[in-house]
N, C-alpha and C positions, 0 to 999 in steps of 0.2 A: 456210363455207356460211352462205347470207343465210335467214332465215325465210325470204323466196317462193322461193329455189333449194328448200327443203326437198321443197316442193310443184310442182317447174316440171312433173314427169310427170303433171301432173291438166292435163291440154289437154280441149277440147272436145270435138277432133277425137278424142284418145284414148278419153277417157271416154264418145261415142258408138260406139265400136268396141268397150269392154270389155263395155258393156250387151248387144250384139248376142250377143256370142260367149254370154254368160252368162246370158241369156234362150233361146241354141240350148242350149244345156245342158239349163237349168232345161226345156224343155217334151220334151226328149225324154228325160232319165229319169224324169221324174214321167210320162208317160205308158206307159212301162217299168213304173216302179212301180203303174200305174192307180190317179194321182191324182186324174190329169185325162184324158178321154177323146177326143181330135183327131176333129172329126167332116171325115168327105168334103165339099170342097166345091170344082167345077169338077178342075182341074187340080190341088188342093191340100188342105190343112187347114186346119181351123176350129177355137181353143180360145176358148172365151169367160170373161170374166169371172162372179165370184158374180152380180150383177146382170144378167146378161145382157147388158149396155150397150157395153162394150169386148170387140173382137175380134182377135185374133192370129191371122194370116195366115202358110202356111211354106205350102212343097214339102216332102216327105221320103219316105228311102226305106227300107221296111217289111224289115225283115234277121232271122235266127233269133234267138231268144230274143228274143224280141219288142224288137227291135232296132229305134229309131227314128233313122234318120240323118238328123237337120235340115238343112236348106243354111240358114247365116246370113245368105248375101246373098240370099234371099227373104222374108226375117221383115218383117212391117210390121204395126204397131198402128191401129185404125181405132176411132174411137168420134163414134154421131151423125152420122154420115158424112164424117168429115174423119179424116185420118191424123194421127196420133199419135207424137213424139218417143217411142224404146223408154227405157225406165227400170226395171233390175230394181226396183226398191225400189218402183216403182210397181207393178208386176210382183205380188210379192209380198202388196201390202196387197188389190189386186183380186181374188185367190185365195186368199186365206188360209182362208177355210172350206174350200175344197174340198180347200186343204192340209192341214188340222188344225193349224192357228198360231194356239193360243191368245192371250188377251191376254197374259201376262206373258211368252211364249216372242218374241212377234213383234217387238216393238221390241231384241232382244238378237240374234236371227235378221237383222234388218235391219243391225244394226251388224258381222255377221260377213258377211252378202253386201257393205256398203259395206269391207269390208276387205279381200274378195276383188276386186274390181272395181279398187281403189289401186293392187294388187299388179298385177294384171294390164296397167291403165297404164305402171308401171316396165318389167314385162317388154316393151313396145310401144316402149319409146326404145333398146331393146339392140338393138344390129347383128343385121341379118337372116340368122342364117347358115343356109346350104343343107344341110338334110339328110346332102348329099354329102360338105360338108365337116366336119360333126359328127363324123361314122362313123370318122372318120382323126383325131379331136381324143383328147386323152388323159383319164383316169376323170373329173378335176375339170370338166374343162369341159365336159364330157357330163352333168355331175350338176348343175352350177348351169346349165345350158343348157336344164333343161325348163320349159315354159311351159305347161302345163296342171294340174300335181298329179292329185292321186287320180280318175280318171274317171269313177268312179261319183258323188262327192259335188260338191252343186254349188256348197254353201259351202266349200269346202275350203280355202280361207288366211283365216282370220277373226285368227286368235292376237291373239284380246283381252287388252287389255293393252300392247303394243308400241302406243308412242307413232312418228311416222313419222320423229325424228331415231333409232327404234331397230332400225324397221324398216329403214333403211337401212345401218344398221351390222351386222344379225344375222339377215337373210332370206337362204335360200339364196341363192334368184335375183341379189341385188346381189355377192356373190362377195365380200365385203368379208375382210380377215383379221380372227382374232378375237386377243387373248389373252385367258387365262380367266384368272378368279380366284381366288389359293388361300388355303386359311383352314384355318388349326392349330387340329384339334378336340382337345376332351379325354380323353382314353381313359376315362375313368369313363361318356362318354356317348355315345360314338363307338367302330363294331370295324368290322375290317380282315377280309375274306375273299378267299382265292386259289386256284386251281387246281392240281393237285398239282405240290410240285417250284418255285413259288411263293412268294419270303421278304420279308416289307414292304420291310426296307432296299435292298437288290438293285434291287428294283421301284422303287423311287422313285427311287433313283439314274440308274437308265436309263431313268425316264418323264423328269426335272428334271433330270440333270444334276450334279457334284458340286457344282460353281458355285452354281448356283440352291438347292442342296440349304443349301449352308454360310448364303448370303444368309437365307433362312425360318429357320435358328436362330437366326442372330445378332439377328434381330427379337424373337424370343421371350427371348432370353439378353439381351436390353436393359429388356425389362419385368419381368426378374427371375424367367424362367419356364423351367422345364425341358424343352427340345426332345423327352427320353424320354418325359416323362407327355402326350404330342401324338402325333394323326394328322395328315397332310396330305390334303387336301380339293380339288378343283378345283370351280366354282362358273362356271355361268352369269352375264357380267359383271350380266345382265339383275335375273339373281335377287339377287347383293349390293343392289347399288343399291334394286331396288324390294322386297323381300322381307326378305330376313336382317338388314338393317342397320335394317330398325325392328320387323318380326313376331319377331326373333329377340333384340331387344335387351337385353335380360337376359342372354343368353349370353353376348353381346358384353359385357356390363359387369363378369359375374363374371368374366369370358377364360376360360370356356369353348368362348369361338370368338375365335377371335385372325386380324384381316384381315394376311394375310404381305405381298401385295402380288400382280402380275401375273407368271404365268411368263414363258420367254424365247422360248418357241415358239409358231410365228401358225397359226391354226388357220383352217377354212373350214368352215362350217354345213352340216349334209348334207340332204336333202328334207325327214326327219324335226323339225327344226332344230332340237333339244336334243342331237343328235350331229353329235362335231367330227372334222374329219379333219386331220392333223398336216401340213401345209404343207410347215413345215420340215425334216419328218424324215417322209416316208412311210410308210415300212419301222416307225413308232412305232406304238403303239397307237390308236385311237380313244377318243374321250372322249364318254361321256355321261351329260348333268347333269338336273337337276331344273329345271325352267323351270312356274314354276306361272303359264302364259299358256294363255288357252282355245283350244282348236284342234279341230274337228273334233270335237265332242262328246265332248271331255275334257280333263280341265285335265294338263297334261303332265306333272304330277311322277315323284319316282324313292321308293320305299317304304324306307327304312333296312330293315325288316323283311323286305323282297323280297329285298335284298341280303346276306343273310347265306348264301342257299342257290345263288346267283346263279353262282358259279364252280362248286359241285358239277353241278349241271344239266346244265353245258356239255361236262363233263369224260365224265358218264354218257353224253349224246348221242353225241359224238364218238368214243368206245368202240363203242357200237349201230352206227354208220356202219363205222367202220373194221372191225369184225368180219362184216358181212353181206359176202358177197359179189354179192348184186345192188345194194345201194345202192353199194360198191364201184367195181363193172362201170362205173358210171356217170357215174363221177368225182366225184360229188355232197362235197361236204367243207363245212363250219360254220366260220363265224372266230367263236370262242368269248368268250366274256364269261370272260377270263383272273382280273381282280380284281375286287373293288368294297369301297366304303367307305358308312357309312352314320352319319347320327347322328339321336338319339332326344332329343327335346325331350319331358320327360317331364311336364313340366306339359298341353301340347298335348294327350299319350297318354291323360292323367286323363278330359279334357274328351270327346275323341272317341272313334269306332269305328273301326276297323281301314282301312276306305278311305275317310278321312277325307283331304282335301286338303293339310291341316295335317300331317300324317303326311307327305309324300312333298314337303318344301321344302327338305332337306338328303340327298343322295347321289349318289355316281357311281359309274360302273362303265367298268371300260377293257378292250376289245374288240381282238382282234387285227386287224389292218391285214392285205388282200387280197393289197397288191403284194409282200409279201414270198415270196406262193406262185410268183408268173408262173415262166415258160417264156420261153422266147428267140420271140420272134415274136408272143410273148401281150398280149392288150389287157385292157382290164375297161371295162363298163358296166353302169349300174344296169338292171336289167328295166327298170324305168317307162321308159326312153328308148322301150323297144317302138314304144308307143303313141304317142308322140311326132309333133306334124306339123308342118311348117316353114311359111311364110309362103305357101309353092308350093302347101301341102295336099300333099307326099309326104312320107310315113311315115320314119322313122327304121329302123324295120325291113324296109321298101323296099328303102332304099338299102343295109342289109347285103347282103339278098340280092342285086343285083346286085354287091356287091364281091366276094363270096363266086363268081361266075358258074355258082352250082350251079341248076340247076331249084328253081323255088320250093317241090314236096312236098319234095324232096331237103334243101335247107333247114329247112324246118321239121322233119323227122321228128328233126334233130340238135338242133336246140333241145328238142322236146318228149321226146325221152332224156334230157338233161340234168337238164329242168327236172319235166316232168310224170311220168317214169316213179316216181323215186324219192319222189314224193307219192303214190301209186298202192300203192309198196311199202309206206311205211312205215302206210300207214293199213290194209292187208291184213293185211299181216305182224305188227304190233303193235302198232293201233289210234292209232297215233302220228299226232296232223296239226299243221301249224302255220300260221303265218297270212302264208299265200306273195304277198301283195301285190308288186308291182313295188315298190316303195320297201326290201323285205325279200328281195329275191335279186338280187345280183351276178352276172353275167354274165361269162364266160371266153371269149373270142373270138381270132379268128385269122384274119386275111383275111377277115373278116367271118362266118365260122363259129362258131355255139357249141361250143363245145369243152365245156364243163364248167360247173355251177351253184355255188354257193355262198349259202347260208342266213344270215341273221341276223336279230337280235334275240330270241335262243332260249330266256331264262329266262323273258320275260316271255307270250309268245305260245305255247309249245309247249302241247299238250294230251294226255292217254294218257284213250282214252276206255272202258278197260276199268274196271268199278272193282272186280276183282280181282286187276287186274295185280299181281305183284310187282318193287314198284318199291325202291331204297335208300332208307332212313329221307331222308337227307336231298333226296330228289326226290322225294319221294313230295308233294309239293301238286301236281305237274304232272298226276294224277289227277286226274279230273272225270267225273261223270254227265252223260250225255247221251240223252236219251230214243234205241231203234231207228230210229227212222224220219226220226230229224236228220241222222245221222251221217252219213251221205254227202253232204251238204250242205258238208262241208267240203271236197269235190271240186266239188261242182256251183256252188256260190256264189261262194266264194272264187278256185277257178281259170276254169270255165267263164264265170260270169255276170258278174264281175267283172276278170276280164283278157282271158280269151281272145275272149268278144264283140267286145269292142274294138279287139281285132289283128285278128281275122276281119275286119268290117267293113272298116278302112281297107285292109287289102291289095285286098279284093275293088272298093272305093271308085277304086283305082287301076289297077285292071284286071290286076295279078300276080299273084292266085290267087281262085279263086272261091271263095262258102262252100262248097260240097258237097265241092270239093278239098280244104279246108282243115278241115273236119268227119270226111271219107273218112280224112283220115292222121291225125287222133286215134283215130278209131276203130282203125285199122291200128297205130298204136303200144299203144293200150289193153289189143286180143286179141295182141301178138305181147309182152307184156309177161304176162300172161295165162296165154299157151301154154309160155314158160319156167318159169313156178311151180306146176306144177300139183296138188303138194302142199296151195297155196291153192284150189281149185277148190269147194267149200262155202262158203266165205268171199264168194268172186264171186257164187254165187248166190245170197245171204241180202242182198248191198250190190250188187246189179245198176246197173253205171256203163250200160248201157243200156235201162236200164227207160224205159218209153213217155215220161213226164213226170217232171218235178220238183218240188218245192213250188218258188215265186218269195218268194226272201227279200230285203226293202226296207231298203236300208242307210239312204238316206233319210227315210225314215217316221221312224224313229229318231232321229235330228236335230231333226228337227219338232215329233216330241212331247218331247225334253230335251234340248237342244242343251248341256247341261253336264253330262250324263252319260249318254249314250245308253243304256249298260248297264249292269245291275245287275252287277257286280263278282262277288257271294255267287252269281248264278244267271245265267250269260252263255248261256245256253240259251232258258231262261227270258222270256228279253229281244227274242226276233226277233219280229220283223213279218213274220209266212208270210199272199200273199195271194192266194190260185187257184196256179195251176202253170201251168211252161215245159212246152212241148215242146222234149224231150231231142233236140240236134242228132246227135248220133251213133246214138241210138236204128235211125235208117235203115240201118247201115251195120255191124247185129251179122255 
């Protein structure tokens, strides 16, 4: 590859198409969030600049939760009276008051929407594939096949840091194979945690191979170093190269980090893209590493600390599951955070405080792989395809339902079993919530039917929001205070305002189900979810899922105001932007 092949996806033509898309974003969740207020004007809306002087022109169409559905091909910038080339980045500096974009946040804010916008270029040069034919593609190419990211956020591919000869090698979306690399820590500074039933040797031999296993001693057995007194490590190529081999170099020099070399197995980056999925070996575990690149208002590392409790968690969870009979009922199952490895750079630990960045540049943890659950006739994809639109503008979740040929409430009431009942339960039942984003629940399908949910990312996301619960010494951090009148917030933000918005919209967008239908069978799966617990019946009315309104919590705001660390870690409550309140869609339909 030549330097200007690096860059051939930055076209004009592109690069005025990313702006569009990413300007229809940027004005319809900021006016979501009530940044910026669209005023009426003819046929359309009007957002104007701080100055008053530049005006943005849309049609859009007004949806519950104060849902703003921009059309992109009517967006046009006008200033002085002459139209205007769209430029998010110009975009940006014109509103940056109204956004709250300080001076030191804005020029770093600007470097993550110009990183988002690249991305979205690349995604513009990949074959256009139809909806129709996604829905029949298998997990991987469903997973690098989405071209939007997190919906709510409108910087959301920034990963500062990734230079564009690394973006290309280690972005979902480019589908490149990876191999990772592994590094012999030292046990004096490095431990090894597993889920019961669980033995280091065993496990490494069937993550590596005996092959791969023999090669990383003989490495260590040629420096004169004993393979026993060593963990094995897997590592972000990312992170070697730009992090460990010089923030860690002391280690490297005493060998107490020893570079083995690359394993034999090619990996593929998943949405999240610090987690890998085994190419070569499906049925293998997944691998996820510490990538200290800014993304989304945090810098991605993995906590050695976090990891020691990492496999207990999983083990607790999936006990809690297996033993309810309503989460049961429902197929709902976790692919558990089986191992993990951690090492402690203790001069770092001197220096800092516990969610220190430097803290979280050495660990992984290896996660069970999906496809070993399937059924004869079973598929998998990730939630976030949901949302998903094609070139066409038809839904990813469209096109199941017609594969499926069930009636669209009939459709959806088997997703929302799967997926929303057992959120419903676990946060009744035992104040249990987790952070169900599309990117974080795998999908079980069949002829385009949900069949079944699957959960992940569980040590690090889970929450128990009693703080009486009695929980196992060793799970007991998944305990958290949360003031009364947040906590269902974990319902209404994360599921309703942050996914379900989403899918309602486009389906109704396409004219296969309308909101009040698609509102009417939440409600319907809610009270008949409900009417089977009714031992919970005090619980439903002290957390009323259809009380009038809701607080509106701004993922966004949050960004704006720290876009390198949205949230305060010590107090993630603490930390929202609550700004007026939604009218609760289901409320209608108690």
């Amino acid at each position: 590859m030549t330097l200007a092949d690096a860059v051939a996806h930055l076209t004009p033509e592109r690069w005025e198409k990313a702006n569009r898309l990413l300007i229809r974003k940027a004005l319809a969740e900021f006016a979501h969030e009530r940044l910026i207020t669209p005023r009426e004007q003819g046929d359309g809306y009007v957002v104007r600049s701080d100055d008053g002087l530049t005006r943005y022109r849309f049609t859009a169409t007004r949806r519950a939760l104060d849902h703003w559905q921009v059309d992109a091909d009517s967006l046009t910038r006008h200033r002085d009276g002459v139209e205007l080339p769209l430029s998010a980045l110009d975009f940006f500096v014109e509103l940056k008051e109204s956004l709250g974009l300080g001076d030191e946040i804005l020029p770093v804010y600007l470097e993550e929407i110009s990183s988002t916008l690249s991305g979205t270029c690349y995604k513009l040069t990949k074959p256009q594939l139809p909806v129709a034919e996604l829905v029949r593609a298998d997990f991987q190419a469903i997973e690098t096949g989405m071209t939007e990211g997190h919906p709510c956020f409108v910087a959301n591919n920034g990963r500062l840091g990734f230079g564009i000869h690394e973006y290309l090698s280690y972005a979902p979306e480019t589908a490149s194979p990876v191999r990772l690399v592994w590094l012999a820590a030292h046990r004096s500074r490095a431990a090894f945690t597993a889920g019961v039933g669980i033995e280091y040797e065993a496990f490494v031999h069937g993550e590596l191979g005996a092959e791969t296993v023999e090669r990383f001693r003989s490495t260590l057995r040629e420096q004169g170093l004993d393979p026993a007194d060593y963990l094995f490590i897997p590592v972000h190529p990312w992170q070697w190269w730009n992090k460990l081999s010089v923030t860690f170099a002391a280690e490297v020099a005493r060998r107490n980090l020893v570079c083995l070399g690359e394993g034999a197995d090619e990996y593929l980056a998943q949405q999240s893209i610090r987690t890998f999925f085994n190419r070569s070996h499906p049925e293998k575990h997944y691998v996820k590493t510490a990538l200290s690149v800014l993304n989304m208002g945090f810098m991605r590392g993995l906590s050695a600390a976090y990891m020691d409790a990492t496999p207990a968690i999983n083990d607790w969870l999936a006990g809690l599951i297996d033993s309810d009979p309503v989460l049961k009922s429902t197929g709902l199952s976790i692919i558990r955070e089986r191992a993990a490895v951690g090492y402690r750079h203790l001069e770092y630990e001197k220096a800092t405080d516990r969610y220190s960045p430097y803290r979280k540049m050495l660990a992984a943890l290896w996660r069970e792989s999906p496809v070993s659950s399937l059924q004869d006739g079973e598929s998998l994809a990730t939630m976030a395809s949901l949302v998903h639109v094609d070139h066409e503008g038809r839904s990813f979740a469209g096109a199941l339902i017609e594969r499926s040929g069930l009636p669209p409430t009939t459709w959806l009431r088997h997703y929302l079993r799967a997926y929303y009942t057992p959120l419903l339960h676990s946060f009744y039942a035992y104040d249990l919530v987790y952070m169900p984003h599309g990117e974080n629940v795998i999908l079980v399908l069949e002829d385009g039917v949900v069949r079944r949910a699957i959960y992940k990312d569980i040590a690090e996301e889970i929450a128990v929001m009693d703080p009486d619960a009695v929980l196992p010494p060793a799970v007991s951090r998944v305990r958290v205070e949360v003031p009364e009148d947040k906590r269902l917030l974990s319902i209404f933000t994360d599921v309703f305002d942050c996914f379900f918005r989403f899918l309602a919209a486009n389906l109704a967008e396409e004219g296969i189900l309308t909101e009040d239908d698609f509102w009417r069978t939440v409600a319907e799966v809610t009270r008949e979810y409900q009417a089977s617990t009714p031992e919970l019946a005090d619980k439903f009315r002290q957390y009323d899922m259809f009380a009038p309104r809701f607080a509106l919590s701004c993922l966004n705001r949050l960004q704006l105001r720290d876009n390198r660390q949205m949230v305060d870690l010590a107090d993630p409550s603490g930390a929202l932007q609550l700004v007026g309140t939604l009218e609760n869609p289901v409320a209608a339909f108690r």
